[in-house]
N, CA, C and O of each residue as an XYZ file, in Angstrom:
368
protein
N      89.770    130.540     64.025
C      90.596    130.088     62.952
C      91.766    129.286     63.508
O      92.635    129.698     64.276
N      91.625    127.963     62.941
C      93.417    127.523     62.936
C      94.736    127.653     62.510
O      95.261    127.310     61.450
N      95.286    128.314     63.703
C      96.373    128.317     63.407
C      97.856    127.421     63.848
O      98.023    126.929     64.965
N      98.846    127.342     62.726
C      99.932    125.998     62.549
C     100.846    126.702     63.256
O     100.953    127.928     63.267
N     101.668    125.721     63.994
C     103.012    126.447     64.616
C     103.968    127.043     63.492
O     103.741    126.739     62.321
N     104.783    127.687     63.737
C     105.764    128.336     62.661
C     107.137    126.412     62.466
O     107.583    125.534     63.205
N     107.173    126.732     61.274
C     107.566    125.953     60.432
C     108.442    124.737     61.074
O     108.122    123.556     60.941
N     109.790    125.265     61.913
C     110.900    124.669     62.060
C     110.234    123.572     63.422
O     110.445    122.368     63.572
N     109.266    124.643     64.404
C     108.317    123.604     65.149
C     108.108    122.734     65.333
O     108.284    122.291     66.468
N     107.620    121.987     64.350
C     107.228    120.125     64.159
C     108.423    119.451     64.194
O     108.513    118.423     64.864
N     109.443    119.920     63.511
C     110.848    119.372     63.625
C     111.419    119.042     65.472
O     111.799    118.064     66.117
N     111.224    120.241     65.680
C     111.773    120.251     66.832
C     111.151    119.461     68.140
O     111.680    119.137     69.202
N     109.654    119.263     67.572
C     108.836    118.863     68.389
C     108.977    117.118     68.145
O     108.673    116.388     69.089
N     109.350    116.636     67.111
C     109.722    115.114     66.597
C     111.096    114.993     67.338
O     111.124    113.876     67.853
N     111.795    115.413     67.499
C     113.416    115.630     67.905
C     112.972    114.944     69.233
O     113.152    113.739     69.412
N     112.156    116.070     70.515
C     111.892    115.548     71.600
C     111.276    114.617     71.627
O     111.481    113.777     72.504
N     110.168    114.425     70.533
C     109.707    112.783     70.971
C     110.633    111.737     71.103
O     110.735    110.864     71.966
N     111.340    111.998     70.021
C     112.220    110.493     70.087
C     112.831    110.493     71.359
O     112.833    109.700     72.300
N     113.475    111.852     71.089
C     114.763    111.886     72.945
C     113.909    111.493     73.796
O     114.464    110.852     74.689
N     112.463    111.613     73.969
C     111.857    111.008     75.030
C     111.263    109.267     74.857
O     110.557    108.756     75.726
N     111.552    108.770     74.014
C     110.719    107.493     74.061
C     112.549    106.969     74.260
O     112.906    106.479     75.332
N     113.141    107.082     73.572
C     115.004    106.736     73.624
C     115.339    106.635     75.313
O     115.755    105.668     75.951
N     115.019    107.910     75.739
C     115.007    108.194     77.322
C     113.745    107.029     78.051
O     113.936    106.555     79.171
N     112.769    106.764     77.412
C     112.001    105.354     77.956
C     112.333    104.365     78.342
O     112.110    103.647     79.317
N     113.134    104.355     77.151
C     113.527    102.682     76.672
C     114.334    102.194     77.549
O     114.197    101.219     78.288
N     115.808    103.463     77.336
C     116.841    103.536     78.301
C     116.483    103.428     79.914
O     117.215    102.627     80.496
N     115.671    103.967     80.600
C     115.246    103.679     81.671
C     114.705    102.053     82.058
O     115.261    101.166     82.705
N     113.260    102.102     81.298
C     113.249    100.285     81.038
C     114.030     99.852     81.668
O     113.928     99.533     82.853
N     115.490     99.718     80.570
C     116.495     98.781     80.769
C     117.116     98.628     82.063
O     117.424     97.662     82.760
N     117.217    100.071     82.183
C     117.708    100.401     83.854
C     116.969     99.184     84.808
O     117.347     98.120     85.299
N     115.964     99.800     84.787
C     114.615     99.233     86.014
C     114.819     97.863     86.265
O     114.757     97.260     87.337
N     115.163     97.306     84.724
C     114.888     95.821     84.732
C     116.363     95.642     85.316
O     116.220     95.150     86.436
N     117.409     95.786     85.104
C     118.727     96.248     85.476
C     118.742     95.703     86.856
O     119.121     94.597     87.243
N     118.216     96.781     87.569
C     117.741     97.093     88.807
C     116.925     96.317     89.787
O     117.077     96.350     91.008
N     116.117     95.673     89.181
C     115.301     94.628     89.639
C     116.230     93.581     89.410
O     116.558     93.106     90.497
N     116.923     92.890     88.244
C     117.358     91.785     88.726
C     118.570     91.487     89.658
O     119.007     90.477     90.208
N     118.975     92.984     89.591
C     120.663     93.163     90.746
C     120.004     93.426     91.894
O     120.730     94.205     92.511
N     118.594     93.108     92.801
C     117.824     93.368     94.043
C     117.715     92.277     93.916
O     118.034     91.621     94.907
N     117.355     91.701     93.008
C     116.624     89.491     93.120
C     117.987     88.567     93.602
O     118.109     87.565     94.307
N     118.841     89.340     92.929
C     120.078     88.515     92.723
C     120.488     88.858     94.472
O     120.589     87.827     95.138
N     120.726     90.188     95.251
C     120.754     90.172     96.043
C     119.852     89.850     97.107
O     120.359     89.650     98.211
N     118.573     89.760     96.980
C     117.459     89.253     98.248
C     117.831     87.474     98.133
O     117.273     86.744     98.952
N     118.753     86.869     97.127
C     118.678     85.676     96.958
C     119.752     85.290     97.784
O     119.534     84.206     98.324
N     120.770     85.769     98.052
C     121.990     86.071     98.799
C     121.770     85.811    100.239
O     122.140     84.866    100.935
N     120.805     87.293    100.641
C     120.773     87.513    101.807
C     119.672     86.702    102.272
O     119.426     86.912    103.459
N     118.792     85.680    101.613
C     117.960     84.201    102.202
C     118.635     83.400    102.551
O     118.397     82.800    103.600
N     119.831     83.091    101.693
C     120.711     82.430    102.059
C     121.033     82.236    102.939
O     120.744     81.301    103.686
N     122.044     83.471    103.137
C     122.364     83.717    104.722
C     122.260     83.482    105.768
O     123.035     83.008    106.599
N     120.085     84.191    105.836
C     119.556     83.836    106.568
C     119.631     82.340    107.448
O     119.905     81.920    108.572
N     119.198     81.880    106.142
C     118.979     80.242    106.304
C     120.181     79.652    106.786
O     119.968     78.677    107.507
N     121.908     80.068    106.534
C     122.708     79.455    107.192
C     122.658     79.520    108.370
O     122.649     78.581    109.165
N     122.608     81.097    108.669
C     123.107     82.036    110.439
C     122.016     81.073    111.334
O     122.203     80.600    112.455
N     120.806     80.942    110.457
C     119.683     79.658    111.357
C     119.814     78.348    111.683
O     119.376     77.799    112.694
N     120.493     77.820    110.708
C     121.264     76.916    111.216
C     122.445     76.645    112.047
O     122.596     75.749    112.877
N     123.206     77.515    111.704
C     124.435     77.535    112.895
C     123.750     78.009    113.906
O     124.628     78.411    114.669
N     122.584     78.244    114.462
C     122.063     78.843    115.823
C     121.688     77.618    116.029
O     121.968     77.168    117.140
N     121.169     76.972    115.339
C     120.398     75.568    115.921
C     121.707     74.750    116.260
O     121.909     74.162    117.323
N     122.715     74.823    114.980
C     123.644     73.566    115.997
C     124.269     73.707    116.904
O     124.751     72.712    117.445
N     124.566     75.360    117.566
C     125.324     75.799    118.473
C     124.293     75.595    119.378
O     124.793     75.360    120.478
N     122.950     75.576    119.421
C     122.422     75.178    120.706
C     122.519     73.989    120.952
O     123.117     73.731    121.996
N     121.984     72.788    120.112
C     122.446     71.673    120.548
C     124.061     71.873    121.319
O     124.039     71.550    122.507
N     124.818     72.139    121.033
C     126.288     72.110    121.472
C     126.515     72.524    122.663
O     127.252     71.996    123.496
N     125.676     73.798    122.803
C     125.306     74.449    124.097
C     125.144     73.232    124.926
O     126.103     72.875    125.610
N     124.240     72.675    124.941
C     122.543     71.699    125.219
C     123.425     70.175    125.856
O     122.992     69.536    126.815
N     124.412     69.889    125.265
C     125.680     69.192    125.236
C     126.291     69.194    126.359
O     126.346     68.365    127.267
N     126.896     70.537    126.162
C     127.803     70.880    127.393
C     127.130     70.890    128.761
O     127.589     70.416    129.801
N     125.760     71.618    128.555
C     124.955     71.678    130.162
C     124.659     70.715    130.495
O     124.359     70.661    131.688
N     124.559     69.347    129.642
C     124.349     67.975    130.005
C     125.710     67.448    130.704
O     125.650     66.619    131.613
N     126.786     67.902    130.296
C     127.986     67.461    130.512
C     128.417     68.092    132.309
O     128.919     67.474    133.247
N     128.010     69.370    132.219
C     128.299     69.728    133.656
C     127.309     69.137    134.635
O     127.532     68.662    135.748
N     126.179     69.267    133.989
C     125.223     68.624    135.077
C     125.719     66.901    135.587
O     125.735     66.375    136.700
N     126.032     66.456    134.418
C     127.158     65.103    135.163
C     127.890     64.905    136.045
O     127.940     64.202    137.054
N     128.540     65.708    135.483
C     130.282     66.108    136.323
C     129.703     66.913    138.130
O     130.369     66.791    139.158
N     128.683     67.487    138.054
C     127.911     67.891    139.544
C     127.501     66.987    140.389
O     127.658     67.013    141.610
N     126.726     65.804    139.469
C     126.606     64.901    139.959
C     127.516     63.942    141.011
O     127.549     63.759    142.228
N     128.280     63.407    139.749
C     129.743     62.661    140.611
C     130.334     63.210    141.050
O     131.133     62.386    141.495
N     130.692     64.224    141.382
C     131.153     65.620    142.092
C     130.427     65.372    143.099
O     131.184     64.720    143.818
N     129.013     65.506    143.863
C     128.230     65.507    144.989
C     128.234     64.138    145.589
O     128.034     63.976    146.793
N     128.543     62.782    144.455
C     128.374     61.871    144.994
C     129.803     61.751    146.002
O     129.964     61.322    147.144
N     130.652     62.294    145.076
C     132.479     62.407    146.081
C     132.110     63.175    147.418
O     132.464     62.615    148.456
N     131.505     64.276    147.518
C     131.179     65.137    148.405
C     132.532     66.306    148.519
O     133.042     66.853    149.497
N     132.805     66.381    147.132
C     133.188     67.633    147.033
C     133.292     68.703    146.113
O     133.405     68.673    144.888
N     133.210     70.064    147.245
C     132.592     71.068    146.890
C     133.115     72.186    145.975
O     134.087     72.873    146.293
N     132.459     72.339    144.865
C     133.192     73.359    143.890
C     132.313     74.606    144.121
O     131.181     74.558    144.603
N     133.128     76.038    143.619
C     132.293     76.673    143.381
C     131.989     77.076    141.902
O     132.870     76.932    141.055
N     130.775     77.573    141.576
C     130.155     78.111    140.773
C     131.269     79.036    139.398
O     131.524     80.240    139.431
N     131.699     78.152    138.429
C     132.392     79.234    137.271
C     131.957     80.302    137.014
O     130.793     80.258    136.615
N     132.470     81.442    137.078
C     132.428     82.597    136.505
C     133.172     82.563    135.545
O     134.292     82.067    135.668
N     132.765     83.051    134.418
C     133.784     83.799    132.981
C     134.437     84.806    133.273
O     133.622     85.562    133.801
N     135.669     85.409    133.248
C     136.228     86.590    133.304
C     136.123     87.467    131.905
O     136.450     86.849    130.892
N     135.819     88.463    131.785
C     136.470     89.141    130.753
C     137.695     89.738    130.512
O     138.198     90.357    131.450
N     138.177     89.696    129.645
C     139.560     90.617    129.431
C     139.516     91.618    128.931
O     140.543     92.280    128.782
């Protein structure tokens, strides 16, 4: 035999549906929320990328520059016939 839940039941049981599809929705929004404040940031940090890659490339040329520049200066330096030694950097 079938039997019905006691009365107040169905009420209570409609109550949670909604709180749960309300609680859906609300999440949804979140997610999407969430996803576009990650897009917005992965868009940032390409950026970045793409600058820090470039300033590596022009600091090597610059590098690339300078070692051309000493290798000169060694030159006419050897052609004088005199002798330097080797720079070291100090740290402080």
């Amino acid at each position: 035999m079938l039997e019905f839940p006691p009365p107040g039941t169905i009420v209570e049981v409609r109550k949670a549906l909604k709180s749960i599809n309300r609680h859906r929705r609300n999440t949804a929004m979140k997610n999407d929320d969430r996803l576009q404040n990650l897009e917005i940031k992965i868009a940032f940090l390409e950026k970045t990328i793409e600058d820090l890659s470039e300033a590596m490339v022009e600091q090597d040329r610059v590098l690339d520059d300078i070692r051309k520049e000493i290798a000169d200066m060694r030159k006419s330096l050897d052609k004088d016939e005199i002798e330097l030694e080797p720079y070291e950097p100090t740290r402080e």
